[in-house]
Structures are given as structure tokens and as C-alpha cells.
N, C-alpha and C positions, 0 to 999 in steps of 0.2 A: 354521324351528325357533325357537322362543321361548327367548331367555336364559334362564340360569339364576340367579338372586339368590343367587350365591355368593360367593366375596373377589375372585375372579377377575373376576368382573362391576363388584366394586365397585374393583377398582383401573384397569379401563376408564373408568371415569368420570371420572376424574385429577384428583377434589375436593381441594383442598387441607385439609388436615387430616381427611381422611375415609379410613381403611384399613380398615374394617371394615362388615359387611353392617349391625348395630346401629347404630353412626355413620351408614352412608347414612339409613336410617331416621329416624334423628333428625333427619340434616339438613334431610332432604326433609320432614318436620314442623314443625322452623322456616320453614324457606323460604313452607311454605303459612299458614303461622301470619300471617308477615311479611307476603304478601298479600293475608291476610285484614286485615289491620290496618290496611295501606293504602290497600282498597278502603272501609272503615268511613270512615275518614280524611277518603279523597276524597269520597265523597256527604256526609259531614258538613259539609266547608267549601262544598262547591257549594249545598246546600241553607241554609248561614249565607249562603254569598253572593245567592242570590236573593233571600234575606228583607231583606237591605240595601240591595239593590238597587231592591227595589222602593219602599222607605221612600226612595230618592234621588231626586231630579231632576238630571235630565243632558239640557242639549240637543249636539245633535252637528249638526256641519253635516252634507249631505248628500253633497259629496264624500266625508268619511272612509267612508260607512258605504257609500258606491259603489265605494271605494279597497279595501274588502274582502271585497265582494261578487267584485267583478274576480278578486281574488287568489284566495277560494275558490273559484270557476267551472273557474280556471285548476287550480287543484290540484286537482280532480273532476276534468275532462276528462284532465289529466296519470296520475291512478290508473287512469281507465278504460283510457285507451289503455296503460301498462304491464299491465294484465290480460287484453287483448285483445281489449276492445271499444270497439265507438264510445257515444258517451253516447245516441244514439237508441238502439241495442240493449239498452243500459242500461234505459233510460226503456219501450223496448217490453215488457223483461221485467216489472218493476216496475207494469207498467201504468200510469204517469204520464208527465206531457206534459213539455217544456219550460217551459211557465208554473209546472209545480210544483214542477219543481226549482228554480225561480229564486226561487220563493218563499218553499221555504224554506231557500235560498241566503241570502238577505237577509234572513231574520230571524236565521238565526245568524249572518250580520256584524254585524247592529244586537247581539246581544247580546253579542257578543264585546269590540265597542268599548266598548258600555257597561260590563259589567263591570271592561273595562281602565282605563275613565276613574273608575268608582265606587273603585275599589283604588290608583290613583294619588294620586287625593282624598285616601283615606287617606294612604296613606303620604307625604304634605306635610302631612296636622293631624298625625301624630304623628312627624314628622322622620326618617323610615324611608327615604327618597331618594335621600338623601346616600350617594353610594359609593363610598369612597375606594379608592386605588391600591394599599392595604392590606389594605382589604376584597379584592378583586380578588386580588391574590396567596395571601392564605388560601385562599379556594375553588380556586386551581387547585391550593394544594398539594394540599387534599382528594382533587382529582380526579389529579394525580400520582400520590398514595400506593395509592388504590383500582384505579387502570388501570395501575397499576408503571411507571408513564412518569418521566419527568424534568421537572421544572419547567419546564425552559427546551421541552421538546417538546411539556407543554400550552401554555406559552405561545405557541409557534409554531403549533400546531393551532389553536389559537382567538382569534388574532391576527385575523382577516380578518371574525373576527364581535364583536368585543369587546365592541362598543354592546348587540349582545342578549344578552352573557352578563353586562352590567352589569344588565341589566332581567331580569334572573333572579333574582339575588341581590336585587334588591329584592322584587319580587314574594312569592320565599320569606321577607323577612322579613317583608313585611307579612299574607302566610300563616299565620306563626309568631305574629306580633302578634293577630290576630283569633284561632283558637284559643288562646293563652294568656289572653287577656280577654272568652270567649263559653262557657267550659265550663257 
């Protein structure tokens, strides 16, 4: 039997600040608004990022982009067998071989590094790298106050990966950098 969209429905849902069928309404109008905005967002910097991309030269040795090749193989075969298949079952359904997946295995490694090397680039012309222990502690309050944790329990959570949550906060500024100076 289908819910009913009535208060009772909506105090199911345990929105914070949302008691009313209106309020859900609305929220869930933001919410898709929000997503609509972010997917704009996202193909707007992916599509800035190619076009810079392609204006770059980047050589890469051939280890790196084999160093990530590896790791995506590994994490395709790791999603397939968490789904329940083997990657020939994959590949049989799909109708492609292992030479196609590998192929285009390695070109989205080649692009990923390049991107990461094009944005890197960046963010050393324009001093965006630099990350202080300051930096570092704002973003976790952020993420403290939004996951209702405690300072010291983000810190603890994300103690064990620090190095990539330092390359986060760059990244986003240098995100932040290119849309503020490509509108």
C-alpha cells in the first residue's frame, strides 16, 4: 500500500527542520535544485578542464600511467566480484573482450594523471598548494559541524589518510580558482 503524503509521512522522514508536508515539498525542491546545480557545475569544470588540458603538454612517464592502470583493473575487478560476477561474465555480457577493457582502462588512467598533473601545474603558478595545518583543521571543522562529530573524531577518522585529504583541499581550491577566473 503506497504512503500517504501526509504529516505523518513527513515526520517519518526525521528532516531536520522539515514538520510539515509544504516543508517536505520544498525541501525536496531544494535538494533537486542543489543537484541540478552541481551536475551544471560538474560538466562545466570537466569540459573547462579538457579544453586546458588539451592546450597543455604533459609528458608522463610510463610507469605512472601503468601505476594507474593497475589500480583501476584492481578496482573493476574488486566492483565486479562485489556484484557477483567475474569480469569475463562482465565482458561476455557487454560483448567486449579483455583487450577492450584494458584499453579503455588505460586511457582513463592516461587521463586521470594527466588532468591531475595539468591541475597540479596549476595550483604551483598560482600558489594554491601550499596547505597548512590550519588550512587542514578548518575543513575538518567543516566536516565536524555537518556530520555532528567532534573535531578531535574527524581528526581521528581521517588521520590514517591525511596526505589525501591534504590533496583535496587543494584540488578544491584550485577548482575554485579556475571557475572564479573562466566564467
Amino acid at each position: 500500500k503506497p504512503a500517504e503524503l501526509d504529516e505523518e509521512f513527513v515526520k517519518d522522514q526525521a528532516i531536520d527542520g522539515v514538520n510539515t508536508v509544504e516543508e517536505l515539498k520544498a525541501h525536496i525542491e531544494k535538494t533537486l535544485l542543489e543537484q541540478k546545480q552541481n551536475n551544471e557545475k560538474s560538466e562545466y569544470f570537466n569540459k573547462l578542464l579538457e579544453s586546458i588540458v588539451k592546450d597543455s603538454k604533459v609528458e608522463i612517464p610510463e610507469e605512472i600511467i601503468e601505476s594507474q592502470f593497475n589500480a583501476r583493473k584492481e578496482e573493476f575487478v574488486n566492483r565486479m566480484s562485489q556484484s557477483g560476477l567475474t569480469t569475463e561474465q562482465y565482458l561476455q555480457i557487454l560483448g567486449q573482450s579483455e583487450e577492450d577493457l584494458d584499453k579503455q582502462l588505460r586511457e582513463n588512467a592516461t587521463r586521470e594523471v594527466t588532468n591531475y598533473l595539468v591541475l597540479e601545474a596549476i595550483g604551483k603558478a598560482e600558489n594554491l598548494n601550499v596547505i597548512t595545518d590550519e588550512d587542514v583543521e578548518f575543513e575538518m571543522s567543516k566536516l565536524a559541524e555537518q556530520y555532528k562529530m567532534t573535531l578531535e573524531q574527524v581528526k581521528q577518522a581521517l588521520q590514517p589518510q591525511i596526505g589525501s585529504f591534504k590533496n583535496q583541499i587543494m584540488m578544491g581550491r584550485i577548482e575554485n580558482f579556475l571557475f572564479e577566473n573562466n566564467k
